[in-house]
N, C-alpha and C positions, 0 to 999 in steps of 0.2 A: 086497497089500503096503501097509500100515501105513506114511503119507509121513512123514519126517524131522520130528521138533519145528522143528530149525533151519529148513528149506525153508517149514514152515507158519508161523514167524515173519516168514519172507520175502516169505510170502503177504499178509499180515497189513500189513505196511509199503508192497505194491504197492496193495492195495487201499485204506490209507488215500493214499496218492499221489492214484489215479484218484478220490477223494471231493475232494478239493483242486482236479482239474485238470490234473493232472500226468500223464504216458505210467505207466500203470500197472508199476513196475518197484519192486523193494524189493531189499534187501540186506543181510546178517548176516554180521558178522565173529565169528567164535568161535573162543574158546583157551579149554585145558584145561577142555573139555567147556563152557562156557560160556557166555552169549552176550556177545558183550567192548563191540561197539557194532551200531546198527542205522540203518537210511536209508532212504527212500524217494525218486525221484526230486522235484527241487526249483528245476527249472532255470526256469520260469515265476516261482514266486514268489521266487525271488531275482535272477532276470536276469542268469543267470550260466548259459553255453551247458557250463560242467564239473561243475556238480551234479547228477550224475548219482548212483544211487543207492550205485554201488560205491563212487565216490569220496570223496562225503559217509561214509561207513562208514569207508574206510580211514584218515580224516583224523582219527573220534571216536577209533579204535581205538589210531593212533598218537600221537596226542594223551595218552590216559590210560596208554599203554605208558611216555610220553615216549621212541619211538624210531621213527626213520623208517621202518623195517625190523619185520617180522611173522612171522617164519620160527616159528616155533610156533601160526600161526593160519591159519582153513580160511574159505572164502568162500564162501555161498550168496548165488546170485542167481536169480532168479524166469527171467533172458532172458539168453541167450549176451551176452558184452561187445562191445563196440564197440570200436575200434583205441586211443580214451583210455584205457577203463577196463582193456582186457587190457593195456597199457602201464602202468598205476599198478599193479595187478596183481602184474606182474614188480618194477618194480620196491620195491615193499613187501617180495618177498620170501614173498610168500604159500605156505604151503604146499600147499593142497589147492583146487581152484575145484571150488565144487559151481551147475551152472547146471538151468534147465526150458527151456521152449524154444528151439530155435535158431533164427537170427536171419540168415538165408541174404543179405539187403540188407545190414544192419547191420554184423554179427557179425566176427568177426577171432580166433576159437581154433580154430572147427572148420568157419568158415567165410571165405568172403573171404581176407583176408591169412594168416591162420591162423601168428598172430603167434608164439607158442612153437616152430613149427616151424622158423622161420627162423634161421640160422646168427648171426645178429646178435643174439637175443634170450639176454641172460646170466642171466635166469634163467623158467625153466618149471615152473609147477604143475601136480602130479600133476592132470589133470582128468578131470570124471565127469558128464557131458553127460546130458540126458534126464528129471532128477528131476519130478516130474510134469511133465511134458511138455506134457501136452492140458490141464489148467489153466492151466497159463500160455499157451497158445497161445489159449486163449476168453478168458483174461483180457482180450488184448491186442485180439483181435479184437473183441470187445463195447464195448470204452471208444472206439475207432474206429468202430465201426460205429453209433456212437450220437452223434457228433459229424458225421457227415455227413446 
């Protein structure tokens, strides 16, 4: 199977991350077939513990939208969310989260909190877990395993 342009954009954004420094993680907002903004994590070089790479995305996305809110836009991420980013997530409004590896420590959609499942959470994205998978999981493991 032939991976997603969008996911391999997403690749593209973690790997320039981990050339930076960065936890190798990238992120693609896309509407009407597009790619609308893009991210990589940035949370070293800016020193700021929330630029993470979904965030930074949702913020270019909604920035050129000019609306706080993305309910016509789909979200690739290279590593399942963390409890901020499946929370900015929701609240944008996202339509669709496309994530690769799962993030069994981290993670808070299909794992951990397993935040859209909860009765509290007002809105849930259709999600579709697994998109190359095993590249993002040697991603992550390699950029770690090379720092020790």
């Amino acid at each position: 199977m032939k991976p997603s342009p969008f996911m391999e954009a997403a690749f593209a954004e973690a790997e320039a991350a981990a050339r930076r420094g960065e936890v190798p993680i990238g992120a693609i907002v896309v509407a009407g077939g597009e790619i609308l903004a893009r991210a990589g994590n940035r949370t070293r070089e800016l020193n700021d513990p929330t630029a993470h790479a979904e965030v930074l995305a949702i913020r270019e996305a909604c920035r050129l939208t000019g609306s706080e809110r993305l309910p016509d836009a789909d979200l690739y991420v290279t590593l399942e969310p963390c409890p901020m980013c499946a929370a900015a997530i929701s609240f944008a409004r996202i339509r669709r989260l496309y994530f690769g590896a799962v993030d069994e420590k981290g993670g808070a959609v299909v794992s951990g909190v397993r935040l859209y499942a909860q009765p509290t959470c007002h809105h849930a994205p259709e999600t579709y877990a697994g998109l190359s998978e095993r590249r993002a999981a040697a991603l992550l493991k390699s950029f770690f395993r090379d720092r020790r």
